[in-house]
N, CA and C atoms as a LAMMPS dump frame, in Angstrom:
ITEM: TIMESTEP
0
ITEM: NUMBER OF ATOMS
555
ITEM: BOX BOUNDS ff ff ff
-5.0000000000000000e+02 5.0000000000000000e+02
-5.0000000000000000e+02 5.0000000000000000e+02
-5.0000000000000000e+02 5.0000000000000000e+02
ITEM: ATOMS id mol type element x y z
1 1 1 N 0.841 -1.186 0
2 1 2 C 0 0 0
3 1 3 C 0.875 1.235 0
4 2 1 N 0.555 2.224 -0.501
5 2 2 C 1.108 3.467 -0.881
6 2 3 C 1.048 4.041 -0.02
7 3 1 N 1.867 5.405 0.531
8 3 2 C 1.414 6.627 1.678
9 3 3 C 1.387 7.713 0.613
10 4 1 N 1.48 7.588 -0.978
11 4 2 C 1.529 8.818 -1.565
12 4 3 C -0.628 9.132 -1.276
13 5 1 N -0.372 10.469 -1.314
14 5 2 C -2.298 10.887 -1.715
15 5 3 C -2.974 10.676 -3.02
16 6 1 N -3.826 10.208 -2.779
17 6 2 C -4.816 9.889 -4.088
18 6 3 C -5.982 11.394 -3.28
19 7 1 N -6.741 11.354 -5.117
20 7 2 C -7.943 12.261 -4.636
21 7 3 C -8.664 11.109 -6.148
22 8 1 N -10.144 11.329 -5.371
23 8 2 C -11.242 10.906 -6.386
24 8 3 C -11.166 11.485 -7.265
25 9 1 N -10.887 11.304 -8.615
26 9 2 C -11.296 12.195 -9.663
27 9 3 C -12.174 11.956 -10.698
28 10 1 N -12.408 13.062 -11.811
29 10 2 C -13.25 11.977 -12.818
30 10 3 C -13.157 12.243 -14.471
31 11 1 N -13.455 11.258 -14.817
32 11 2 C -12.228 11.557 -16.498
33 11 3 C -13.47 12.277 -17.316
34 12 1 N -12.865 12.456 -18.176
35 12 2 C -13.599 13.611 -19.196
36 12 3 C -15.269 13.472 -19.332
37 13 1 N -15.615 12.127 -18.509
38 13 2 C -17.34 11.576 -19.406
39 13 3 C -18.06 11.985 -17.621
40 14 1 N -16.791 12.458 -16.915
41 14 2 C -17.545 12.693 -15.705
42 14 3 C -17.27 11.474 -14.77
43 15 1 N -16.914 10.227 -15.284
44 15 2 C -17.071 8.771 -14.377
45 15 3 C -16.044 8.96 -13.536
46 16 1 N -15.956 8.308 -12.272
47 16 2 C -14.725 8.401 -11.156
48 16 3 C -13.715 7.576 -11.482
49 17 1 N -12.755 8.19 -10.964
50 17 2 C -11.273 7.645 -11.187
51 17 3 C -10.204 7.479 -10.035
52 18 1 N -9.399 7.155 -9.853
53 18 2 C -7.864 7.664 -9.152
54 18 3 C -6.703 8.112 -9.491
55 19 1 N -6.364 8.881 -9.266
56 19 2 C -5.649 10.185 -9.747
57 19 3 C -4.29 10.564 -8.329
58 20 1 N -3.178 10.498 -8.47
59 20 2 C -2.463 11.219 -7.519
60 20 3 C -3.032 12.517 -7.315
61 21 1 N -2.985 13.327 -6.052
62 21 2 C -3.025 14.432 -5.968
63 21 3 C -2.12 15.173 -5.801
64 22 1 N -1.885 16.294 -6.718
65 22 2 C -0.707 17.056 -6.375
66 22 3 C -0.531 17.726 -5.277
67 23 1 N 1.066 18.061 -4.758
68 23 2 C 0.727 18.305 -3.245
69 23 3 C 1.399 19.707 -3.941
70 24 1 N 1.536 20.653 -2.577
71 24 2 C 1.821 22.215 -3.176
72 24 3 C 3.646 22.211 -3.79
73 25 1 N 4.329 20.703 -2.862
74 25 2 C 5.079 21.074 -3.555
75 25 3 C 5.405 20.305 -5.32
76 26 1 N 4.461 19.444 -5.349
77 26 2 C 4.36 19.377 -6.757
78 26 3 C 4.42 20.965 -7.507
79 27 1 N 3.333 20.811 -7.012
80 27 2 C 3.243 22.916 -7.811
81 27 3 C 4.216 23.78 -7.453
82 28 1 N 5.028 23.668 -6.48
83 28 2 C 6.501 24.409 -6.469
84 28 3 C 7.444 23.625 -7.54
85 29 1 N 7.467 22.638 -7.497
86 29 2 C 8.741 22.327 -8.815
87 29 3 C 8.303 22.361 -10.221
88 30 1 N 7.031 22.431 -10.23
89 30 2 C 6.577 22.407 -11.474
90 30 3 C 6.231 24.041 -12.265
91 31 1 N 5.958 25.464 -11.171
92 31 2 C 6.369 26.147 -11.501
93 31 3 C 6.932 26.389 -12.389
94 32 1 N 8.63 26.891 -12.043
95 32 2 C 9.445 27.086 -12.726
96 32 3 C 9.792 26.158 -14.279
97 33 1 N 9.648 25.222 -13.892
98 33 2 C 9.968 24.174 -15.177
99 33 3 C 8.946 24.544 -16.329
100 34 1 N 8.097 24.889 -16.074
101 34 2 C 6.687 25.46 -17.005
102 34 3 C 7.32 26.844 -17.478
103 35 1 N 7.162 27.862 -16.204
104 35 2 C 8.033 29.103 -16.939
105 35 3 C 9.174 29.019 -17.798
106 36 1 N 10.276 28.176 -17.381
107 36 2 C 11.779 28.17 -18.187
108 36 3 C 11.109 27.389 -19.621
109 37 1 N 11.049 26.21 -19.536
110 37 2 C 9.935 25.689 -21.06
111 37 3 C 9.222 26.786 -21.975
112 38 1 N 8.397 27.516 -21.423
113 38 2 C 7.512 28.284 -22.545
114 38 3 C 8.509 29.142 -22.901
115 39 1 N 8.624 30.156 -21.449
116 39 2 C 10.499 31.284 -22.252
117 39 3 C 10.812 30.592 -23.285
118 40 1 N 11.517 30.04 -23.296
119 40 2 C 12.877 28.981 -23.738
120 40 3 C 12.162 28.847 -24.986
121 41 1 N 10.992 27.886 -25.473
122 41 2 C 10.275 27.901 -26.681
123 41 3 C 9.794 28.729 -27.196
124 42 1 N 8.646 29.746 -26.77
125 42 2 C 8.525 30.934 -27.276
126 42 3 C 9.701 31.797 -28.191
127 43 1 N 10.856 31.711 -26.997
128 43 2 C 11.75 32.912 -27.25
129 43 3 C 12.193 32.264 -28.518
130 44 1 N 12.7 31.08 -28.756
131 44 2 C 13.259 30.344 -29.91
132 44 3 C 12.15 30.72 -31.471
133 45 1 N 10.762 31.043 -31.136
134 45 2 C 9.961 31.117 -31.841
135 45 3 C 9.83 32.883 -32.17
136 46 1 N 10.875 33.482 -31.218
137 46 2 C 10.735 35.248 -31.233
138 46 3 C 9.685 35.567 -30.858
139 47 1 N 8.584 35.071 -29.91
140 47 2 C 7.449 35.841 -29.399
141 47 3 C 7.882 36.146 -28.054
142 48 1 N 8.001 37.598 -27.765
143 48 2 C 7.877 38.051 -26.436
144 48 3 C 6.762 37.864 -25.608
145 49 1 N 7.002 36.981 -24.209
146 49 2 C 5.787 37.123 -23.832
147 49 3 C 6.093 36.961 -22.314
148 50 1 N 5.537 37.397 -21.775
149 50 2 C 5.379 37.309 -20.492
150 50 3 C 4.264 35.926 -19.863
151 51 1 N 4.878 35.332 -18.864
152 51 2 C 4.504 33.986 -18.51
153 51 3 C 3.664 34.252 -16.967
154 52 1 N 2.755 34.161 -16.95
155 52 2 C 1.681 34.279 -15.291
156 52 3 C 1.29 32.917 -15.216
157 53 1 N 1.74 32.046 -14.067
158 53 2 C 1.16 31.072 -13.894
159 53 3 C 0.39 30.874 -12.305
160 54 1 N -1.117 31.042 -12.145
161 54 2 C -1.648 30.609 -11.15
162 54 3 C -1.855 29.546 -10.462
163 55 1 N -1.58 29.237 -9.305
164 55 2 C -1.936 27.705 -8.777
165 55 3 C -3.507 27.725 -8.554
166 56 1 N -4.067 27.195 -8.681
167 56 2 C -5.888 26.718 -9.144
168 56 3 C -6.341 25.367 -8.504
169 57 1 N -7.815 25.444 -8.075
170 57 2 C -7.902 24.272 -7.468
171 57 3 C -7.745 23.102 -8.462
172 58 1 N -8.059 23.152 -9.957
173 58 2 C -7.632 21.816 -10.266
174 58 3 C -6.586 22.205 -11.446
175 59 1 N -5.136 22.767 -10.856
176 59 2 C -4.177 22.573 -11.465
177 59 3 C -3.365 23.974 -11.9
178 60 1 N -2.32 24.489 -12.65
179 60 2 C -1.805 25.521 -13.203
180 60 3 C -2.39 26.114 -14.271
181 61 1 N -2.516 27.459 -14.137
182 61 2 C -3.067 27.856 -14.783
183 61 3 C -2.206 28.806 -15.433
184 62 1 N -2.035 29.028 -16.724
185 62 2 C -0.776 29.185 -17.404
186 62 3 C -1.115 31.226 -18.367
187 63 1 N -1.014 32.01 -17.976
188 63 2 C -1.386 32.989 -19.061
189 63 3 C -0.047 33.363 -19.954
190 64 1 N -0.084 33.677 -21.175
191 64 2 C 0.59 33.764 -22.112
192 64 3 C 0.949 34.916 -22.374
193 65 1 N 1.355 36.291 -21.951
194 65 2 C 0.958 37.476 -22.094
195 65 3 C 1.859 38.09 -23.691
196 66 1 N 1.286 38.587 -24.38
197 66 2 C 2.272 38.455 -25.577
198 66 3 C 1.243 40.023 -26.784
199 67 1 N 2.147 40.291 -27.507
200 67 2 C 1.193 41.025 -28.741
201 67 3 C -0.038 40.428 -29.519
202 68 1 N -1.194 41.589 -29.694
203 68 2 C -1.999 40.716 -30.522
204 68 3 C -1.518 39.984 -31.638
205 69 1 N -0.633 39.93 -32.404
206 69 2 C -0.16 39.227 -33.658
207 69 3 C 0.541 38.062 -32.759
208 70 1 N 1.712 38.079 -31.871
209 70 2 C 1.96 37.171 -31.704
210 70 3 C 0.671 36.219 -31.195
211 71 1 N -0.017 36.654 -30.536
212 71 2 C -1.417 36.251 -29.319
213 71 3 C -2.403 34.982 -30.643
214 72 1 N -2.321 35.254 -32.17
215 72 2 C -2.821 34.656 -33.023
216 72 3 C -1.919 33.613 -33.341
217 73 1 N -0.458 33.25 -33.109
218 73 2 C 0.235 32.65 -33.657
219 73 3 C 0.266 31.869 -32.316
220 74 1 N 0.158 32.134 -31.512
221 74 2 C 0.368 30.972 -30.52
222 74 3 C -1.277 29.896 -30.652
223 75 1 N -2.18 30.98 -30.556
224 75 2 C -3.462 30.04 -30.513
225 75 3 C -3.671 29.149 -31.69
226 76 1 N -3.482 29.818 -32.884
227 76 2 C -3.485 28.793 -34.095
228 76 3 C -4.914 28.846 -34.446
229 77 1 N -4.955 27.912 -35.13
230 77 2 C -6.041 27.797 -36.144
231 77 3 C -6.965 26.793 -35.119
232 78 1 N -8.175 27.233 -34.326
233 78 2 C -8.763 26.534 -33.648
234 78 3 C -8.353 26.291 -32.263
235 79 1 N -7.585 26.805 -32.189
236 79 2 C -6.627 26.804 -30.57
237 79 3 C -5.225 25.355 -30.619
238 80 1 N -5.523 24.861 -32.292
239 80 2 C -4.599 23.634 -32.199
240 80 3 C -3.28 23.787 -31.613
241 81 1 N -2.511 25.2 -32.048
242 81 2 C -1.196 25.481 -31.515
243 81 3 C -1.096 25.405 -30.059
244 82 1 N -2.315 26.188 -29.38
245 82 2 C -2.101 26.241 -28.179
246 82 3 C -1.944 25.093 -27.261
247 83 1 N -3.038 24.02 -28.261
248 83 2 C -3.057 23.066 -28.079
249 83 3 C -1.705 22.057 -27.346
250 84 1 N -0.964 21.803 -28.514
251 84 2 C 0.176 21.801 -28.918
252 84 3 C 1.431 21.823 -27.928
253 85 1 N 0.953 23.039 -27.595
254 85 2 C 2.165 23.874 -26.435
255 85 3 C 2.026 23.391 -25.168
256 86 1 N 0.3 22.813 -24.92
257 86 2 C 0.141 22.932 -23.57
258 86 3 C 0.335 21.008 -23.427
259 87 1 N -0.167 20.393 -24.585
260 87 2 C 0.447 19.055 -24.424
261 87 3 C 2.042 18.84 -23.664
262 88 1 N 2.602 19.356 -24.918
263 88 2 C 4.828 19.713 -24.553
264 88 3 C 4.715 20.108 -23.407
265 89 1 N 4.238 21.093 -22.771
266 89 2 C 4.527 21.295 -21.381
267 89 3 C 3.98 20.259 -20.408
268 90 1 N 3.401 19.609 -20.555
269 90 2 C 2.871 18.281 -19.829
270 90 3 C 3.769 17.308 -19.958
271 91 1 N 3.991 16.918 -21.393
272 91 2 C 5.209 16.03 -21.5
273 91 3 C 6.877 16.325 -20.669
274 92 1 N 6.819 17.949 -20.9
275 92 2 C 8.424 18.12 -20.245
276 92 3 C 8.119 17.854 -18.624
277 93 1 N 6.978 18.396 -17.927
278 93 2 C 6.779 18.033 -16.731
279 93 3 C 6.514 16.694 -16.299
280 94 1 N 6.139 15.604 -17.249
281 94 2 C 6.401 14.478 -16.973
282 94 3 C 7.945 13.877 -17.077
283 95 1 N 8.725 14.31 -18.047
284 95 2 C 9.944 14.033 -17.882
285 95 3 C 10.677 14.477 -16.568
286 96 1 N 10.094 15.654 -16.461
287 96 2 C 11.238 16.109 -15.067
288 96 3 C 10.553 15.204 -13.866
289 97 1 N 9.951 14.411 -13.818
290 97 2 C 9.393 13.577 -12.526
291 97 3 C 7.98 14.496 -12.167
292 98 1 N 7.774 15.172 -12.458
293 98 2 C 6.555 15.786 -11.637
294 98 3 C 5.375 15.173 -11.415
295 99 1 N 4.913 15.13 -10.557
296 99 2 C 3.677 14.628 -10.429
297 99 3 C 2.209 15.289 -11.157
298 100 1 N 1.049 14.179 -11.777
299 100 2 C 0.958 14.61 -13.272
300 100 3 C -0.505 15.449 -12.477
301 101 1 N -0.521 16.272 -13.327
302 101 2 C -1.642 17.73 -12.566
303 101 3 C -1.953 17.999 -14.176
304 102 1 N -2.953 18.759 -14.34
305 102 2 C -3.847 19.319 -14.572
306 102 3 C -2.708 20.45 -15.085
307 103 1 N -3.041 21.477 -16.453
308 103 2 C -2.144 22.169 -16.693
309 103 3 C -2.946 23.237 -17.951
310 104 1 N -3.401 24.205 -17.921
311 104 2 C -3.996 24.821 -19.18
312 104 3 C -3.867 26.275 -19.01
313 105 1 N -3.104 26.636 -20.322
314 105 2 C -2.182 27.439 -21.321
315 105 3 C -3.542 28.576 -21.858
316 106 1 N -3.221 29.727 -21.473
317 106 2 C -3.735 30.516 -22.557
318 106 3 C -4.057 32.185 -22.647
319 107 1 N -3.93 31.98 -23.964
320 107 2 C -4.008 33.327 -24.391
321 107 3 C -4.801 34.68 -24.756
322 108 1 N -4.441 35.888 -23.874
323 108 2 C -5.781 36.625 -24.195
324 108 3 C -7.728 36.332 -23.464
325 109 1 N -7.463 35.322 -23.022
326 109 2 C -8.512 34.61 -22.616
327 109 3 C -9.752 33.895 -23.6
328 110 1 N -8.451 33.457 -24.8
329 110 2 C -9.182 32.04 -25.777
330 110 3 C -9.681 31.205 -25.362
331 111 1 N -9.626 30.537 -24.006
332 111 2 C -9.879 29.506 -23.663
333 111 3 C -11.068 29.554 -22.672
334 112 1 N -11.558 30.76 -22.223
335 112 2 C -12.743 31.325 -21.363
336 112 3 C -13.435 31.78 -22.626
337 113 1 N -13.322 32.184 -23.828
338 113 2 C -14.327 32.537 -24.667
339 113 3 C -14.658 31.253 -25.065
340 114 1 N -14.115 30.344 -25.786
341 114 2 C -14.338 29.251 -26.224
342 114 3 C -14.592 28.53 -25.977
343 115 1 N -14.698 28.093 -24.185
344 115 2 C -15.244 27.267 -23.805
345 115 3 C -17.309 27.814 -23.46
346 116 1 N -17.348 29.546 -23.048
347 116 2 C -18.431 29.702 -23.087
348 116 3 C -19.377 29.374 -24.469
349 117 1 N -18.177 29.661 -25.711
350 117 2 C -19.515 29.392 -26.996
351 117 3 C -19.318 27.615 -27.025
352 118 1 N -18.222 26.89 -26.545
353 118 2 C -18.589 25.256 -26.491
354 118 3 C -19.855 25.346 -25.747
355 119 1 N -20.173 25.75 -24.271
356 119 2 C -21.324 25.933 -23.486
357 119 3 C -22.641 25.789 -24.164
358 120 1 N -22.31 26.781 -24.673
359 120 2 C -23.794 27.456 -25.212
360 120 3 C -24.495 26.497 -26.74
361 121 1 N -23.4 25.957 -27.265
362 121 2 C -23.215 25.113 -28.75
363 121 3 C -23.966 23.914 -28.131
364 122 1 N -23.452 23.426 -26.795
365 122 2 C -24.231 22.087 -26.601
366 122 3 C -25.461 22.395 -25.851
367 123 1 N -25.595 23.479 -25.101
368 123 2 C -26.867 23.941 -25.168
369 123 3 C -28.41 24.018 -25.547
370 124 1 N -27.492 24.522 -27.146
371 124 2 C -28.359 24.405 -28.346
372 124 3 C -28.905 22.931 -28.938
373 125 1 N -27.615 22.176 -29.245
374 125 2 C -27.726 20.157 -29.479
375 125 3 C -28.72 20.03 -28.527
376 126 1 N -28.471 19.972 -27.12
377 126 2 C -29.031 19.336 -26.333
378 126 3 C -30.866 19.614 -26.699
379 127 1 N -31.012 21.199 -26.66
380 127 2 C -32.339 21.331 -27.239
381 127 3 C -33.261 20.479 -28.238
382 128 1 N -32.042 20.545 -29.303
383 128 2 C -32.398 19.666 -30.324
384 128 3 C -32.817 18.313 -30.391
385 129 1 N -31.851 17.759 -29.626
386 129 2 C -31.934 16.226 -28.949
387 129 3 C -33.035 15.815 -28.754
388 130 1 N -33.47 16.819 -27.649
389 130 2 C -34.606 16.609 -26.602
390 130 3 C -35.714 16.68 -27.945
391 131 1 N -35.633 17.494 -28.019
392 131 2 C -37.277 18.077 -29.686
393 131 3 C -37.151 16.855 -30.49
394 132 1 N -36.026 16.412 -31.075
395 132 2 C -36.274 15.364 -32.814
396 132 3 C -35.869 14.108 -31.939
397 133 1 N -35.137 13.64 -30.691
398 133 2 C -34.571 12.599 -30.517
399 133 3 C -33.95 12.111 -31.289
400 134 1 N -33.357 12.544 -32.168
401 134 2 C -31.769 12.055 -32.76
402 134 3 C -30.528 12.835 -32.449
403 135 1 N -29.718 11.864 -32.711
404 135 2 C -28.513 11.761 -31.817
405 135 3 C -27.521 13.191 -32.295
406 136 1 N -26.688 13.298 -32.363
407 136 2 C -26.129 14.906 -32.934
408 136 3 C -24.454 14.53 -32.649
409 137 1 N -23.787 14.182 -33.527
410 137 2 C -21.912 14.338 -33.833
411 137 3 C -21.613 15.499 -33.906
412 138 1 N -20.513 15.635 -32.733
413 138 2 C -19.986 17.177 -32.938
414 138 3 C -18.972 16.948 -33.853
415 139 1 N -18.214 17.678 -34.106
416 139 2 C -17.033 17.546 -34.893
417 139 3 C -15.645 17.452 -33.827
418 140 1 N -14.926 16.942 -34.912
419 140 2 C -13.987 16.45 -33.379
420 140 3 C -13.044 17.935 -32.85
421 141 1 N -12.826 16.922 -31.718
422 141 2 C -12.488 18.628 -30.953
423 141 3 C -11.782 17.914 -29.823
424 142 1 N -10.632 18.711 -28.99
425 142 2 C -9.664 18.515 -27.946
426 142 3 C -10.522 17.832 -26.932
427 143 1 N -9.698 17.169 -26.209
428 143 2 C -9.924 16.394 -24.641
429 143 3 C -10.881 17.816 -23.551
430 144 1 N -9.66 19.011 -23.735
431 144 2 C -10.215 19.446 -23.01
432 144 3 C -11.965 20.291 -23.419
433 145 1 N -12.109 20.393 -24.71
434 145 2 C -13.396 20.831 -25.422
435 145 3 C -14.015 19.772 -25.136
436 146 1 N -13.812 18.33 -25.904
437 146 2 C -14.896 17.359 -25.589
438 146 3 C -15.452 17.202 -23.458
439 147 1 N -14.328 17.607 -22.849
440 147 2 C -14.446 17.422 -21.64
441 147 3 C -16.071 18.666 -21.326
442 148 1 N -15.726 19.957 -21.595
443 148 2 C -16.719 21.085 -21.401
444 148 3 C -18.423 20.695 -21.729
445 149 1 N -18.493 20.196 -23.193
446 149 2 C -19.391 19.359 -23.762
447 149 3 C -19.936 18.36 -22.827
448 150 1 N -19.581 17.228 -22.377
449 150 2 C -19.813 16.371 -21.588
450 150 3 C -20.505 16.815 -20.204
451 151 1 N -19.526 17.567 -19.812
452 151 2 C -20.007 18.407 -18.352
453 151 3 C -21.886 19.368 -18.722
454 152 1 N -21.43 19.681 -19.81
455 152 2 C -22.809 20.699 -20.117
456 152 3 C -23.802 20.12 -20.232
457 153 1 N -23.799 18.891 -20.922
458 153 2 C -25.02 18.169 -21.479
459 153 3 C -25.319 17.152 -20.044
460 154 1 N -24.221 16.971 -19.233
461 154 2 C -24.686 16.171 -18.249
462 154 3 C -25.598 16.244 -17.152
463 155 1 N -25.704 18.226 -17.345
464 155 2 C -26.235 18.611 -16.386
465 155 3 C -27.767 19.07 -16.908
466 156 1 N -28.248 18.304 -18.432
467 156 2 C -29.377 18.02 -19.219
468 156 3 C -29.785 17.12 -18.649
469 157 1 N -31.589 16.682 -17.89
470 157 2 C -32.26 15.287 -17.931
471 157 3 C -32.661 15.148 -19.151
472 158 1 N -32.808 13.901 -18.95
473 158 2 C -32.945 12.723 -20.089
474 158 3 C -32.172 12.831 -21.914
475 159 1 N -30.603 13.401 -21.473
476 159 2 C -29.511 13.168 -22.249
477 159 3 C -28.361 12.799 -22.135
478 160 1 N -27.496 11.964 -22.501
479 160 2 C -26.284 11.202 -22.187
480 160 3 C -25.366 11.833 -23.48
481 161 1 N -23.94 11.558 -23.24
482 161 2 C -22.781 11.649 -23.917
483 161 3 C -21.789 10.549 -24.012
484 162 1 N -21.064 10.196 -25.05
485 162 2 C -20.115 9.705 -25.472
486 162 3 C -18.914 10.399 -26.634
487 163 1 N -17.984 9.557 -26.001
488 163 2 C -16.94 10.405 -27.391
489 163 3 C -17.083 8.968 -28.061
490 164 1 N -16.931 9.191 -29.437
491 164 2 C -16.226 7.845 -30.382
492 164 3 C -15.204 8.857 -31.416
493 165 1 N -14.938 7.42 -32.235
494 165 2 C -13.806 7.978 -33.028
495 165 3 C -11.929 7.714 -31.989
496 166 1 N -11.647 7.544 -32.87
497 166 2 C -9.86 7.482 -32.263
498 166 3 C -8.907 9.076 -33.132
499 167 1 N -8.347 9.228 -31.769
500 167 2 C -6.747 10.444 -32.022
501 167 3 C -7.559 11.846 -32.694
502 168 1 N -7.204 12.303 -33.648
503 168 2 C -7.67 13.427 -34.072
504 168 3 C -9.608 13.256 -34.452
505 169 1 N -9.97 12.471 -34.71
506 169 2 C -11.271 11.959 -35.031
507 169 3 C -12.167 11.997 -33.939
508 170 1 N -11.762 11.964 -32.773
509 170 2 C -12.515 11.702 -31.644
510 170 3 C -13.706 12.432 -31.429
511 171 1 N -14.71 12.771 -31.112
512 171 2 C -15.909 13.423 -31.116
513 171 3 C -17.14 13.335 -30.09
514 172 1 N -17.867 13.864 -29.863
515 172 2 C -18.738 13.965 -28.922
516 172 3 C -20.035 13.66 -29.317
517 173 1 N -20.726 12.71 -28.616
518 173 2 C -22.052 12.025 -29.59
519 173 3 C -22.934 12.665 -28.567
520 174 1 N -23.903 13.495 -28.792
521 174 2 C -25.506 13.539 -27.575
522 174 3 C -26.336 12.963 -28.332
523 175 1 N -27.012 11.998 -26.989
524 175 2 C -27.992 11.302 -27.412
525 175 3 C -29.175 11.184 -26.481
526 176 1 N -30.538 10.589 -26.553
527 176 2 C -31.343 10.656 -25.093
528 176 3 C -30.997 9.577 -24.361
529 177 1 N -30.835 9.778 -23.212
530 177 2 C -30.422 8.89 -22.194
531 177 3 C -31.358 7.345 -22.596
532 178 1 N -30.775 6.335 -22.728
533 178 2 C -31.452 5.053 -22.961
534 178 3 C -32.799 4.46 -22.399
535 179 1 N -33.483 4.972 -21.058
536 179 2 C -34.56 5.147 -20.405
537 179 3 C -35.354 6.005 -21.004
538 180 1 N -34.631 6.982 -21.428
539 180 2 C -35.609 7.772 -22.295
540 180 3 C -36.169 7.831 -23.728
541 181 1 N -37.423 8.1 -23.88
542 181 2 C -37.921 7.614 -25.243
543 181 3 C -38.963 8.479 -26.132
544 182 1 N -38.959 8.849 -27.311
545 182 2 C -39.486 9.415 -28.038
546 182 3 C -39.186 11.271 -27.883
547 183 1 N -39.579 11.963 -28.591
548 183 2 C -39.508 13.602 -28.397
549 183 3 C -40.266 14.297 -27.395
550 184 1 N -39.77 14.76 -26.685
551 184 2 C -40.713 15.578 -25.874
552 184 3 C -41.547 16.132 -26.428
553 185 1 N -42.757 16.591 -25.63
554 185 2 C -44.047 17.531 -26.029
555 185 3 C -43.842 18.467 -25.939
């Protein structure tokens, strides 16, 4: 038996898991290693930017501070770059031993707009759902997007979620919960 801490957690569909919990000094060594990484890459890439990283209840929270032109080149086309960046920094913090946390990158506040219009997008599905009872494929979209999706629609009665699809394909299915049957009135 272990003396490291576990915390309950729960993976992207909402279901429970076990998860180390990071302790603060996880988040002290992991700090810096995050700051020197983005510097270090950025700068190689010539974007000046200034690095703010908050400790958060579930994990680092990373701001990018940089010019609007650079601020487009980091997010990319769909947030894929940012994407991208915030994977590598997970990977280098797994190399340096860190204990694995929770970690999201961003710029300008792309990732608070985009997750409110993800919000509001399944919102809308879910409406739909409920009215025609057929099922609705999002288009595929990040762990952490499909994660927002999941959470939104979960907090819909009588609708369920799944991702299918593998790697870039992966996608978010709403459908009516299996107890449930025909279109609402």
């Amino acid at each position: 038996m272990s003396d490291s801490a576990t915390t309950t957690t729960k993976n992207e569909t909402g279901k429970p898991g076990t998860a180390p919990a990071p302790t603060s000094e996880s988040y002290d060594a992991a700090v810096p290693v995050v700051r020197s990484f983005l510097e270090s890459v950025l700068g190689l890439l010539g974007v000046e930017v200034e690095v703010d990283i908050d400790i958060e209840e579930d994990g680092l929270h990373c701001d990018l501070n940089c010019s609007a032109d650079d601020g487009g080149l980091l997010i990319g086309r769909h947030g894929a770059t940012l994407d991208a960046l915030q994977y590598l920094t997970l990977r280098v913090l797994q190399a340096e031993g860190v204990d694995r946390m929770r970690i999201t990158l961003d710029v300008a506040g792309y990732r608070t707009r985009r997750e409110k219009t993800l919000r509001q997008l399944a919102q809308t599905v879910a409406a739909k759902v409920l009215d025609t009872g057929e099922s609705y494929h999002f288009e595929p979209m990040s762990a952490m997007e499909r994660r927002v999706v999941h959470m939104t629609i979960m907090g819909v009665e009588g609708l369920a979620t799944e991702s299918e699809g593998e790697g870039r394909r992966r996608h978010v299915v709403v459908f009516r919960d299996r107890g449930d049957k025909g279109p609402r009135a």
